[in-house]
C-alpha positions as CSV (number, residue, x, y, z in Angstrom):
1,X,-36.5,139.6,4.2
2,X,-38.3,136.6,5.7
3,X,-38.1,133.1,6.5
4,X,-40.2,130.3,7.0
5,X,-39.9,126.7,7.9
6,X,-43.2,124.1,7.8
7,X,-43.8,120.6,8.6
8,X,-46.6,118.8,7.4
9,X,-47.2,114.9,7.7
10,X,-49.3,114.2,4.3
11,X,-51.3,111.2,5.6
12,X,-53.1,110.7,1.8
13,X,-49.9,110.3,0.2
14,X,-47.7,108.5,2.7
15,X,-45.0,111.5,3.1
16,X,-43.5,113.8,5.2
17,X,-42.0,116.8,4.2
18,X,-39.8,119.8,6.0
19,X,-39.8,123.2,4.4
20,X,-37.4,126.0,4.7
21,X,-38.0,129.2,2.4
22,X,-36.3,132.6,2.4
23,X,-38.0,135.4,0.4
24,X,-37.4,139.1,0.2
25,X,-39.1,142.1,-1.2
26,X,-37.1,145.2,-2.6
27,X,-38.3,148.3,-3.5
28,X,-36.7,151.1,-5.3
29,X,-38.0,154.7,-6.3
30,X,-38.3,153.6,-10.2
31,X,-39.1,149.8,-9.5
32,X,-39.8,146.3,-7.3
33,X,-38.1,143.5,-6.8
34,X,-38.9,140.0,-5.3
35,X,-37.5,136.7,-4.5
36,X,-38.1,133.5,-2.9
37,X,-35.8,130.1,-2.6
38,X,-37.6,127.4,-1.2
39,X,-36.1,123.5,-0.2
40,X,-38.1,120.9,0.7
41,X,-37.1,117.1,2.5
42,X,-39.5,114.8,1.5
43,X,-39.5,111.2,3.6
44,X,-41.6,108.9,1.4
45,X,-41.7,105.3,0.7
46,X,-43.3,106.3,-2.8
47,X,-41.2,106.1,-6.0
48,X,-39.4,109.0,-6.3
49,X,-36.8,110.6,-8.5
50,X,-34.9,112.7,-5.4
51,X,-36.0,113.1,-2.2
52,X,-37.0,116.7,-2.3
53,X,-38.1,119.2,-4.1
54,X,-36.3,123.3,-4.7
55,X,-36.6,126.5,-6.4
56,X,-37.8,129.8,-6.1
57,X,-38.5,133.0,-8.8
58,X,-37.4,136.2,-9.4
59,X,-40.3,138.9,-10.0
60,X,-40.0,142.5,-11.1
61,X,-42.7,145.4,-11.2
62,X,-42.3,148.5,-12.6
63,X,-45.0,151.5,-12.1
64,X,-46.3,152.8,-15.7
65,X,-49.0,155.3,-15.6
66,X,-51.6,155.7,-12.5
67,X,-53.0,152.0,-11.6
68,X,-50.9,149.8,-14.1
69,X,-47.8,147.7,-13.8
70,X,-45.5,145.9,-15.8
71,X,-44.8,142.4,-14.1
72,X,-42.1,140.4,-15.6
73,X,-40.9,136.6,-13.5
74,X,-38.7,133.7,-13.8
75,X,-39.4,130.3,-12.0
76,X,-37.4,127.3,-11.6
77,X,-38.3,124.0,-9.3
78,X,-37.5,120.6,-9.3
79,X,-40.4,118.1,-7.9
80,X,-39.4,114.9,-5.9
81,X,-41.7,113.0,-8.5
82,X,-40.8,114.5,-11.5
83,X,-37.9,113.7,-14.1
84,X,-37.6,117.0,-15.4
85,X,-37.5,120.5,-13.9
86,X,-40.2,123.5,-14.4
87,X,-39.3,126.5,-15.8
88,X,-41.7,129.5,-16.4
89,X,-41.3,133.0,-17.2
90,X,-43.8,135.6,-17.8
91,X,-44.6,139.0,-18.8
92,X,-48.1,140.5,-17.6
93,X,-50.1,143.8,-17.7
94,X,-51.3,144.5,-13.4
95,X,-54.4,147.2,-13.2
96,X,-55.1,148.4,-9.2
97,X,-57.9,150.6,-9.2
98,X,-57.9,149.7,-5.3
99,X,-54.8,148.7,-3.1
100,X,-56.8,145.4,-3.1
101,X,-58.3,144.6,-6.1
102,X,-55.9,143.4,-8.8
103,X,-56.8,142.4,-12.2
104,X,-54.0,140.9,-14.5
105,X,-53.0,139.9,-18.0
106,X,-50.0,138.1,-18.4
107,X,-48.3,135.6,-21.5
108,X,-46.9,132.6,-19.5
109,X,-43.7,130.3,-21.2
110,X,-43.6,126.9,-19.6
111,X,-40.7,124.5,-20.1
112,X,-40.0,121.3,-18.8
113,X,-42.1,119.0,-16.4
114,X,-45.6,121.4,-17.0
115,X,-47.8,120.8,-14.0
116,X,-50.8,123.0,-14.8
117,X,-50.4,126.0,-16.5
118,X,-49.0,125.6,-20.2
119,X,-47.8,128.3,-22.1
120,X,-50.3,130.7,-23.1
121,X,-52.3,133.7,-22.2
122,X,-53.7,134.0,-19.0
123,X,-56.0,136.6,-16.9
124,X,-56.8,136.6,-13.2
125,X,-58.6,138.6,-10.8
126,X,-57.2,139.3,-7.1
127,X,-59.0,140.4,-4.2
128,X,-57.1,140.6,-0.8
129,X,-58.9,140.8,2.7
């Protein structure tokens, strides 16, 4: 369990914004669970639809055979600047030959005010340091 606050005066875009976030990691013998809720005040003088943005996800892995995963998640946030709300949830395939190498496949469905990603197929690579 964790919790983070941030402050960060966005000079580009005329804002300042105040984070709080509380996330939390579970693990089980025959799965994983994860979590985070975020909430953040944004002080603008920009056209916006509320002043501040939420959300968080849900994420569960579950062990198959040696190396693979099963990774299913749910996301909901609501933007300052954006009318509607973005809601995602995916399904994915995780291979770790290596603690820190990661290389995923995963179908992503995107409701709602779609940033970047759209629904679809996607692949990524991870490497952690």
């Amino acid at each position: 369990m964790g919790i983070s606050f941030q402050h960060a005066d966005v000079a580009q875009a005329n804002e300042i914004r105040n984070s709080i976030s509380v996330d939390g990691n579970w693990q089980h013998k025959w799965f994983e669970l994860e979590s985070e809720l975020l909430f953040t005040q944004v002080d603008t003088d920009q056209l916006h639809y509320r002043n501040h943005d939420w959300g968080g996800y849900v994420q569960m892995a579950v062990p198959l055979v040696e190396h693979f995963n099963l990774i299913a998640r749910y996301e909901h946030f609501e933007f300052a600047n954006k009318m509607a709300a973005t809601d995602t949830a995916l399904g994915g395939l995780v291979y770790r030959p290596v603690p820190r190498l990661s290389f995923k496949l995963e179908w992503q469905q995107t409701q709602g005010s779609i940033f970047h990603n759209q629904t679809g197929l996607y692949s990524s690579i991870a490497v952690l340091f």
